[in-house]
VMD Tcl script that draws the C-alpha trace (Angstrom):
set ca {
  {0.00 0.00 0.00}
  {1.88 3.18 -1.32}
  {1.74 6.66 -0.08}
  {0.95 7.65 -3.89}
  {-2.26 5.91 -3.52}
  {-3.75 8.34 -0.99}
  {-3.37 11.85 -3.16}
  {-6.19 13.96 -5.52}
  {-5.74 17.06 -6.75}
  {-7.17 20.11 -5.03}
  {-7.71 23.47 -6.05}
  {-6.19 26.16 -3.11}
  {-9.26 28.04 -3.67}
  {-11.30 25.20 -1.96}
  {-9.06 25.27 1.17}
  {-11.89 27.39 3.49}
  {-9.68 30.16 5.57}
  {-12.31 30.89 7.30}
  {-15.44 29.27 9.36}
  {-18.88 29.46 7.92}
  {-20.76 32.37 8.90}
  {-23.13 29.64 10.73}
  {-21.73 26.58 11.95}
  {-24.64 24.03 11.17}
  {-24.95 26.27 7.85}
  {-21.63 23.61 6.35}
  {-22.80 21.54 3.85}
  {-22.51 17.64 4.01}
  {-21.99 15.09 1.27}
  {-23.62 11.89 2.15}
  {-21.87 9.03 1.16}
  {-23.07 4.99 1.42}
  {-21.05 2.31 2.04}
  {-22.27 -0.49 0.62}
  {-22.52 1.09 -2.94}
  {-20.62 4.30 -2.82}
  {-23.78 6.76 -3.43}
  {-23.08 9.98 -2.74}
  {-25.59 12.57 -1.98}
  {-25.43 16.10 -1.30}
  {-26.95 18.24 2.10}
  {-27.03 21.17 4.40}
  {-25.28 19.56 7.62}
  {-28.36 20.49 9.77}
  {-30.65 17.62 7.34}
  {-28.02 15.04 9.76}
  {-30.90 14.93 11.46}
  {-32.75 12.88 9.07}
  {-30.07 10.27 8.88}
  {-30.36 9.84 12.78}
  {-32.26 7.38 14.49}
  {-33.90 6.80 17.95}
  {-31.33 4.90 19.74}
  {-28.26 5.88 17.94}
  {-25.62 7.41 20.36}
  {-23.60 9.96 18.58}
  {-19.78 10.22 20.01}
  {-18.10 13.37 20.57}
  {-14.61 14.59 21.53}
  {-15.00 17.37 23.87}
  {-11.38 18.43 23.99}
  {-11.25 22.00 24.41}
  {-8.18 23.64 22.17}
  {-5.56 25.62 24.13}
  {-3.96 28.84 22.79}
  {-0.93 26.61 22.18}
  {1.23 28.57 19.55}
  {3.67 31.01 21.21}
  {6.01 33.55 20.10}
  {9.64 34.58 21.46}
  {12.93 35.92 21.92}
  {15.91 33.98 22.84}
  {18.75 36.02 24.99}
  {20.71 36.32 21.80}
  {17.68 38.39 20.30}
  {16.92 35.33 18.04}
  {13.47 34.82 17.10}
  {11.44 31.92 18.35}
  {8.43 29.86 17.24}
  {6.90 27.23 19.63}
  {3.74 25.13 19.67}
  {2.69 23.03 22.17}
  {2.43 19.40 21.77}
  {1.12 18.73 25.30}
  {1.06 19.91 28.60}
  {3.31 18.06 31.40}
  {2.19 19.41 34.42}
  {3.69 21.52 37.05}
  {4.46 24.29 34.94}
  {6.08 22.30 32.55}
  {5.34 21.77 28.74}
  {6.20 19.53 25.44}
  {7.03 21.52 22.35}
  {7.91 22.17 18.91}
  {10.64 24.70 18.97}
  {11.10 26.48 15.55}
  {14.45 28.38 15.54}
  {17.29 29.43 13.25}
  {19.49 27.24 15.99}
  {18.18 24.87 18.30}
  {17.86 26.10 22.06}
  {20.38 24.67 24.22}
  {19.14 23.46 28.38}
  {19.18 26.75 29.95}
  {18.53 28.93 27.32}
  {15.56 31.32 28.55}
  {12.75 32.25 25.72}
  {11.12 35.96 26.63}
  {7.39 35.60 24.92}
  {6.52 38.59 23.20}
  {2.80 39.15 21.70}
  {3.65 38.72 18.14}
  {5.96 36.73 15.88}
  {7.50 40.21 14.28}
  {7.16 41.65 18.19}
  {10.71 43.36 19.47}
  {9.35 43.86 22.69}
  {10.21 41.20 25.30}
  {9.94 40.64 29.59}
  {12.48 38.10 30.62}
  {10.16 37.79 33.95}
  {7.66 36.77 31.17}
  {9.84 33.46 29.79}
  {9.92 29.64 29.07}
  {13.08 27.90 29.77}
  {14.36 24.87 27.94}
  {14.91 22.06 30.54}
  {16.15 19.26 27.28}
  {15.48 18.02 23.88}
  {13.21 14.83 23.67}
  {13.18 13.52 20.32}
  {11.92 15.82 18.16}
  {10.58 18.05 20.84}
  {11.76 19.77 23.71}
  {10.80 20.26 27.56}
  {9.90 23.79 28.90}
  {8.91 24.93 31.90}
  {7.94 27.95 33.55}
  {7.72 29.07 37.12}
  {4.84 27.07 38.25}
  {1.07 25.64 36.43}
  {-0.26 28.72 37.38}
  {2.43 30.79 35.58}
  {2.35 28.74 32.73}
  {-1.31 29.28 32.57}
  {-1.12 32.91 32.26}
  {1.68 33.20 29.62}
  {-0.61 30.83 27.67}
  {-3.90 33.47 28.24}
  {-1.62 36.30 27.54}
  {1.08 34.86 25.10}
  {-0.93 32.19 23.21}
  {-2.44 32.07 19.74}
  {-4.90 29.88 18.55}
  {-2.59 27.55 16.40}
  {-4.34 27.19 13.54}
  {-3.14 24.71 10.48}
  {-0.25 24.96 8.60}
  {-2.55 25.11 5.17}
  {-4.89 28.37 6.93}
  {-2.07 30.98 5.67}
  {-3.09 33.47 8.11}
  {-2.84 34.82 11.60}
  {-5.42 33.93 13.90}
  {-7.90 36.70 14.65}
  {-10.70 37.21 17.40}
  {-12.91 34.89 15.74}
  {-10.71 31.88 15.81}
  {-10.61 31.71 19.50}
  {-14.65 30.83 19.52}
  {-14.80 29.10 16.14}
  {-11.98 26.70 16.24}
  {-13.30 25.46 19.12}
  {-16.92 23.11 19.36}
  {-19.60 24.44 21.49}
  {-18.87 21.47 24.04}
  {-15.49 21.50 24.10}
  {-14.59 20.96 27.86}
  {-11.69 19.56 28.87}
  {-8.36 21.61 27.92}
  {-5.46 20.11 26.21}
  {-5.64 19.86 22.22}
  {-3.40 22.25 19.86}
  {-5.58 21.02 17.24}
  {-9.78 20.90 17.26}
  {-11.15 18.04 16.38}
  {-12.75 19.56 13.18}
  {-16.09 17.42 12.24}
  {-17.26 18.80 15.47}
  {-17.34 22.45 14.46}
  {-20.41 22.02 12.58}
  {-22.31 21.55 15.63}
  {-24.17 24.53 17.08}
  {-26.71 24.52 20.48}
  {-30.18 24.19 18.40}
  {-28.78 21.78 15.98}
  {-27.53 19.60 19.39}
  {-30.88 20.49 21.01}
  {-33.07 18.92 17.87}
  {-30.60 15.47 18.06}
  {-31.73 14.83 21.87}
  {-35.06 15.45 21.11}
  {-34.97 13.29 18.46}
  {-33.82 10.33 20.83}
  {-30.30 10.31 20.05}
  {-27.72 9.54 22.57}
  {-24.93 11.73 22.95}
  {-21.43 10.47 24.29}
  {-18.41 12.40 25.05}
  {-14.61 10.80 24.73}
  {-11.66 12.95 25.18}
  {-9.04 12.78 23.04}
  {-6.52 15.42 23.17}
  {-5.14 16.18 19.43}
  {-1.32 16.78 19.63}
  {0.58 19.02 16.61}
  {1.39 15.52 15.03}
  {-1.63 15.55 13.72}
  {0.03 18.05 11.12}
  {3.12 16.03 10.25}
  {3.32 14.40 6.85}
  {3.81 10.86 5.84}
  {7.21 10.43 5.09}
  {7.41 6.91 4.01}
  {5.76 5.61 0.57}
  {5.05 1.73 2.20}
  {2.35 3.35 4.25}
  {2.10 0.26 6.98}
  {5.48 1.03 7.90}
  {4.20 4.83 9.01}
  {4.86 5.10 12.92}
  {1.79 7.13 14.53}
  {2.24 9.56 17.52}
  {1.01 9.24 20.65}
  {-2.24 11.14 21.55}
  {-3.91 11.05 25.48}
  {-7.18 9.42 25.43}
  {-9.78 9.11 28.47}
  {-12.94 6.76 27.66}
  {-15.04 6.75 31.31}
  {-17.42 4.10 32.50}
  {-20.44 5.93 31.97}
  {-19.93 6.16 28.70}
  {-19.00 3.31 27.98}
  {-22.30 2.36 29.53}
  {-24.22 4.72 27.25}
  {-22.94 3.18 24.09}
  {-23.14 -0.34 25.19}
  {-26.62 0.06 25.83}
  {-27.64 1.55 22.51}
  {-25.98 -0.53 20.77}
  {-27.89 -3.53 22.59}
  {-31.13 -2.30 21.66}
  {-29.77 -1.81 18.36}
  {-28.54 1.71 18.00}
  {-25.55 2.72 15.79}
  {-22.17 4.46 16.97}
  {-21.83 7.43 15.00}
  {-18.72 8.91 15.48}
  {-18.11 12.15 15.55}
  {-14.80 13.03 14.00}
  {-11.48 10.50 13.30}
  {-10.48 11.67 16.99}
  {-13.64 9.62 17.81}
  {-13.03 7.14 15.52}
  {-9.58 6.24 16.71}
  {-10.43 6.45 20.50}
  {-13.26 4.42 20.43}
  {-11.72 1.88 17.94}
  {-8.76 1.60 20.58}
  {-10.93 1.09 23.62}
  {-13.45 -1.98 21.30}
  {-13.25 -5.36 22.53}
  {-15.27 -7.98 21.08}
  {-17.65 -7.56 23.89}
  {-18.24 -3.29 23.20}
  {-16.48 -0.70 24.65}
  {-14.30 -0.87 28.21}
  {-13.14 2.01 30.03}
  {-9.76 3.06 28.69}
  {-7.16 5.90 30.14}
  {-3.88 6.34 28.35}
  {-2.24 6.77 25.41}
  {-2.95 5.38 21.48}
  {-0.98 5.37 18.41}
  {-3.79 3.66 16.31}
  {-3.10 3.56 13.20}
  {-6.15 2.58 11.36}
  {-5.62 2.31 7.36}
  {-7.39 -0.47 4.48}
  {-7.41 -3.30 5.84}
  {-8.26 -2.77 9.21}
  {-11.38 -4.07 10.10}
  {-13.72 -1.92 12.72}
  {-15.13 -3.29 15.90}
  {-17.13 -0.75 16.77}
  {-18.03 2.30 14.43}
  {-20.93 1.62 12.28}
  {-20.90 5.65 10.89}
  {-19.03 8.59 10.99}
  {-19.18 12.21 10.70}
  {-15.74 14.00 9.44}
  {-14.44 16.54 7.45}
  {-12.36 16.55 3.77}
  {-8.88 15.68 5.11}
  {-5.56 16.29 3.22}
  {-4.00 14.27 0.15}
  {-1.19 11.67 1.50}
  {-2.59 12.15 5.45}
  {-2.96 9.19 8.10}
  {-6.65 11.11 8.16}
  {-7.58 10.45 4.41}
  {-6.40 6.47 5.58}
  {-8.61 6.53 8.23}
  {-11.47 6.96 6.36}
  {-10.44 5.12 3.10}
  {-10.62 1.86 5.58}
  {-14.00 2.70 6.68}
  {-15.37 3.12 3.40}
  {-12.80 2.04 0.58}
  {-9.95 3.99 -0.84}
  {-11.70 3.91 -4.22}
  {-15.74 4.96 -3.18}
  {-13.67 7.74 -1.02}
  {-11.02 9.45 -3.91}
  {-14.65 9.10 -6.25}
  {-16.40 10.95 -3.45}
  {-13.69 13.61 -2.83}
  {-13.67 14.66 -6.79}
  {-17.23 15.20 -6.35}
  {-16.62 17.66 -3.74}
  {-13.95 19.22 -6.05}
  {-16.36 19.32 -8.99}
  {-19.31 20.97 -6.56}
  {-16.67 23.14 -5.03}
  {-17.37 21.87 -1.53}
  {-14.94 23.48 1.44}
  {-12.09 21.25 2.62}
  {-10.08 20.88 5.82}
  {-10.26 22.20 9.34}
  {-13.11 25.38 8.36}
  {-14.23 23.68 5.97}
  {-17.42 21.25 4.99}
  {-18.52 17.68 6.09}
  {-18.88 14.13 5.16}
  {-21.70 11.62 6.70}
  {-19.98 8.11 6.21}
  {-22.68 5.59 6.73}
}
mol new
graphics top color blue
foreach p $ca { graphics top sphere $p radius 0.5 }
foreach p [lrange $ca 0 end-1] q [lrange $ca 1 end] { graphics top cylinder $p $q radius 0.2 }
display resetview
């Protein structure tokens, strides 16, 4: 299975920049299964795919302002974004420099990347390389939490070739988003607004919340053409007992697990057992691509993902690599919106 086999062409003027002036006002290509029909929707008509007694699964992650800006004590400038948070005032990072920070080396935050004007009482320190990361820590969690509300930007994608303004820090974020920790949102959610979640309970369909915090590898490319020999990263997943309750029970009385984004997917496919879903706390490098064979996910929601991404693989093995490329040039052709702002897909 070759890296090659995973790419379309895309025209930049389909990569969305920005959000949807409404969030439920996305649109939504349908696409079957079984036969590779495609159909094509405002996302709030979900609501007539649902059913009484589906549970629908959401990641409610909440995004931190994880991209920072700096000044090293040699005046060099300074990029970092935050691949997790440690603890005790201490965080993992991407460091983007002209040379590499050395232990000791103190980074003064400054408001902007082009800023000149730095507080060395306002500063990360590197504590040591890990890999392809590095360790920093500030003063204490409460510290760190304030240079992040001060400092922080919302770190949008690579592909968004802009700066984040006001409106990012409420619409790259879902309306449940709870639990802090992602540098990424976990996109198919953003199409979800309060009267659109509202309609769904009424309707008599369950609603079940995972956390899975999305880390900035999310963003790194595949760099080997035999994809199976791709090495995922690590992303912190927490499944509870209650929920695992919720969807166990639907599915018993013969409700489908919708998914709710690949964060979903991958959480919920690393928690299965033959038996359902257990309670799960930890870490997952899933790496679900054709050929994998689900053991719990029966439909997903999820946005247009990139050419050559562990994303596009994803769904390709939940709905063939062939039906999905087909469905995607369809999208080109009716000029849907792709990636993080942009529209939606109802796999089912």
């Amino acid at each position: 299975m070759q890296l090659s086999d995973f790419t379309y062409q895309l025209p930049q003027r389909l990569i969305a920049k920005h959000p949807a002036p409404q969030r439920s006002a996305s649109r939504m290509l349908g696409l079957q299964r079984e036969d590779g029909k495609v159909s094509h929707h405002r996302f709030v008509e979900l609501l007539e795919f649902l059913q009484p007694e589906d549970v629908l699964v959401f990641n409610n992650t909440r995004v931190i302002p994880a991209r920072l800006y700096g000044r090293k004590e040699s005046g060099g400038r300074v990029e970092i974004l935050i691949e997790r948070q440690l603890g005790a005032g201490r965080l993992l990072a991407q460091v983007r420099a002209s040379k590499s920070p050395k232990p000791g080396v103190r980074i003064s935050l400054t408001l902007t990347q082009e800023s000149d004007e730095s507080d060395p009482a306002r500063s990360l320190t590197v504590e040591r390389r890990d890999g392809e990361f590095f360790v920093l820590a500030a003063g204490s969690q409460d510290q760190l939490q304030t240079l992040l509300e001060q400092f922080g930007h919302v770190p949008l994608p690579p592909y968004i070739k802009r700066e984040d303004e006001l409106q990012d820090r409420e619409r790259y974020q879902t309306v449940y988003a709870e639990v802090p920790g992602a540098v990424a949102a976990p996109t198919a959610g953003l199409h979800f607004d309060e009267p659109l979640l509202a309609a769904v309970q009424e309707k008599g369909v369950n609603q079940a919340f995972i956390t899975l915090h999305v880390g900035a590898g999310t963003f790194q490319p595949v760099r080997v053409e035999d994809v199976t020999t791709h090495k995922m990263h690590s992303e912190l997943v927490e499944i509870n007992r209650p929920t695992c309750e919720l969807i166990n029970g639907a599915r018993s009385r013969g409700g489908r697990v919708i998914a709710v984004g690949t964060t979903s997917v991958r959480s919920l496919e690393a928690a299965a057992t033959g038996g359902g879903l257990e309670p799960f706390s930890g870490e997952t490098d899933i790496f679900i691509y054709p050929g994998y064979e689900f053991k719990l996910v029966d439909a997903m929601i999820t946005n247009f993902h990139l050419p050559e991404s562990t994303l596009l693989m994803l769904v390709s093995a939940f709905c063939s690599q062939k039906k999905v490329l087909d469905a995607y040039q369809e999208a080109v052709r009716e000029e849907y919106r792709f990636f993080s702002y942009g529209d939606a897909m109802f796999i089912y």
